[in-house]
N, C-alpha and C positions, 0 to 999 in steps of 0.2 A: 504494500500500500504506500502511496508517493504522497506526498503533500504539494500543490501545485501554487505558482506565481508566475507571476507574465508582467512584462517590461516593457514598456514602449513609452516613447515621448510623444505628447501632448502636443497639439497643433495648436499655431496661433493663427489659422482659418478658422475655426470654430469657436461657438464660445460656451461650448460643453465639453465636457469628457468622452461623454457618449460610452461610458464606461462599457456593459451590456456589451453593448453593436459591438465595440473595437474585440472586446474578448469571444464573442462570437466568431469573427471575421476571423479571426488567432486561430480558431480552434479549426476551420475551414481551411488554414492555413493560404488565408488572403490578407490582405492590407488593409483600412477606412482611411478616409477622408479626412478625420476627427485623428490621424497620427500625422507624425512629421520623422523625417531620419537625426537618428544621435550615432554619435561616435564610437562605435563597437571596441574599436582598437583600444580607446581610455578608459574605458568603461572597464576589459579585461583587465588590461594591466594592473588597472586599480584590484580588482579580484585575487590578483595573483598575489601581491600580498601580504591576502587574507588565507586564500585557500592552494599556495603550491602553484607552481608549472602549468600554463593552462594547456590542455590535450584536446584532443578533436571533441568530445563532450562533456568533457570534466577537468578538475585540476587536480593536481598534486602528482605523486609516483604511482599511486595504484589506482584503478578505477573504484575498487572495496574499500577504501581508503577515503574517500570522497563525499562529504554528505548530501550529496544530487549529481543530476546527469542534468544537462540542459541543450537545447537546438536553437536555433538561431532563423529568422525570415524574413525576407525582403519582399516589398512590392513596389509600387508605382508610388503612394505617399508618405511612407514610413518603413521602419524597422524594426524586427521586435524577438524578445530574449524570452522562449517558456523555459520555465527549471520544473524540475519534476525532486525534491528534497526526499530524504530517509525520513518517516515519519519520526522514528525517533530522538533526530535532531533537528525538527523542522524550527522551534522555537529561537533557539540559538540562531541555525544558519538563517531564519529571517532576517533577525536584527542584523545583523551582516550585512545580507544583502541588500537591505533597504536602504543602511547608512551608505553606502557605495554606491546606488541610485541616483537618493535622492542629491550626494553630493554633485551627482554627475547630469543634474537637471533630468532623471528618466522618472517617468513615475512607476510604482511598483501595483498590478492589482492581485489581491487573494481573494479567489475565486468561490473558498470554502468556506470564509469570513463575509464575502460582499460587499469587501474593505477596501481603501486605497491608499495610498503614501505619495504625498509628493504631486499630490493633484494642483497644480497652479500653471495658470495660466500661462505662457511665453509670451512675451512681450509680443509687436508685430516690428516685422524687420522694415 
């Protein structure tokens, strides 16, 4: 059993979250409207570290070793990070990952919660 979060940055076309939609669309393995692209590269770095070596879906030296697996998706208006966490470390490795988020202007949604982190607005360019 995995404990789930989803990563995407917040557009500043819209002037909602569109929370739902955007995690729908995720799960479809499409993009909305209502996201915009963030910098994967900083984003990781910053993960690594927290959590080891980043690998093709996980960090550190072992994949057993790792308290999530996570993928990565692109489309036409944004980008976006599911992680899929060890239920038994999901409390911990949230706060982690949230504080690495939101430092890094992405918002975090939990899916299982109906929660979000980091929901503000981006300015318009």
């Amino acid at each position: 059993m995995s404990y789930d979060l989803v990563l995407w940055k917040r557009s500043s076309r819209t002037k909602t979250a569109m929370l739902k939609e955007c995690f729908e669309s995720i799960m479809e393995e499409k993009d909305h409207t209502a996201m915009e692209f963030f910098d994967e590269k900083t984003f990781f770095t910053d993960m690594e570290t927290e959590f080891g070596t980043q690998q093709a879906q996980y960090f550190g030296e072992e994949i057993d070793n790792c308290p999530f697996l996570y993928e990565t998706g692109k489309g036409d208006y944004g980008n976006w990070i599911l992680f899929n966490l060890v239920w038994s470390d999901y409390q911990d490795t949230t706060s982690n990952i949230v504080a690495i988020a939101v430092k890094n202007g992405i918002m975090v949604y939990d899916p299982q919660r109906e929660s979000v982190y980091g929901n503000r607005r981006p300015k318009k360019d």
